[in-house]
C-alpha positions as CSV (number, residue, x, y, z in Angstrom):
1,X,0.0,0.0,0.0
2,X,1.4,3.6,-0.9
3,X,2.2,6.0,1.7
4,X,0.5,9.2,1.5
5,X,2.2,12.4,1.1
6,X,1.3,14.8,4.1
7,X,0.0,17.9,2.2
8,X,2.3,20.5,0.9
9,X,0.3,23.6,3.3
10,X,0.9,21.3,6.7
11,X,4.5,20.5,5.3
12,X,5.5,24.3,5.1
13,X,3.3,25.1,8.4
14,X,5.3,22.7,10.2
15,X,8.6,23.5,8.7
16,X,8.1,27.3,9.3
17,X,6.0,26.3,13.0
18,X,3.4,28.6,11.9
19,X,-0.5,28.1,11.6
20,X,-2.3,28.3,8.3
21,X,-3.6,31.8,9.4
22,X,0.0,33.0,9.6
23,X,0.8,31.2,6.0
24,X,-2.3,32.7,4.3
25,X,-0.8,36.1,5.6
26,X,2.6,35.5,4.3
27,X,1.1,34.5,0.8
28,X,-1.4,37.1,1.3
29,X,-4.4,34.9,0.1
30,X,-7.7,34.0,1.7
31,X,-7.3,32.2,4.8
32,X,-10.6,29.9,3.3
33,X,-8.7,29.3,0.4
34,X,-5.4,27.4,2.0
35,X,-7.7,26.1,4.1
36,X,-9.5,24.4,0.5
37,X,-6.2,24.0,-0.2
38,X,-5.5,21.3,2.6
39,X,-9.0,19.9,3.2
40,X,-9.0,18.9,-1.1
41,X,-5.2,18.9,-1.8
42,X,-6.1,20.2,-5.0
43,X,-3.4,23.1,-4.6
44,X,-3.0,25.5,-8.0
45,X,0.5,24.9,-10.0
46,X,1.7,28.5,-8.8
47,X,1.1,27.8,-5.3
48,X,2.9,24.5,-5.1
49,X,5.8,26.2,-7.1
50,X,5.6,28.9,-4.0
51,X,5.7,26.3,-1.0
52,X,8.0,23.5,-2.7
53,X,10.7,27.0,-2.6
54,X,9.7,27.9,0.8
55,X,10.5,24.2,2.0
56,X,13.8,24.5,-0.3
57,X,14.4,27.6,1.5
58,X,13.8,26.1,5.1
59,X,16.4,23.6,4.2
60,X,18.9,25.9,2.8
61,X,18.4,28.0,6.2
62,X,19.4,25.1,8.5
63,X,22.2,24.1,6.0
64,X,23.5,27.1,6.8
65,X,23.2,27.6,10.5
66,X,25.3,23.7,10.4
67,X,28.0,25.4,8.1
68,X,27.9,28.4,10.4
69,X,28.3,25.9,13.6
70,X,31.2,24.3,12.0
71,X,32.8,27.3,11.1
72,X,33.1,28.7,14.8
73,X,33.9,25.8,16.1
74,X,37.1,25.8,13.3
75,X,37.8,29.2,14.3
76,X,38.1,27.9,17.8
77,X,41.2,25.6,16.8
């Protein structure tokens, strides 16, 4: 049986920790409409463009504070 794929809005919401309210804010559309969003999983082309770069960007973020960690911890040598 195939695993299903948590949906893309509770992915970024969890990611970020912020509620759907706070999301809807940041991509300043309806609050009813990333609700729809996650109660159909029929999210629009543009949108899952939008959250698949904020995920990216989440992960880019935490690369970052790792490289940052190793690099004072060098420095400390």
């Amino acid at each position: 049986m195939e695993k299903k794929e948590e949906n893309l809005v509770k992915q970024v919401c969890e990611k970020y920790k912020i509620t759907q309210i706070e999301l809807s804010k940041e991509l300043d559309i309806p609050k009813g409409t990333l609700s729809r969003w996650v109660s159909t999983n029929n999210i629009p082309k543009t949108a899952k463009l939008a959250l698949n770069l904020m995920l990216k960007n989440k992960e880019l973020e935490n690369k970052l504070k790792l490289f940052k960690v190793f690099r004072d911890e060098l420095n400390k040598l």
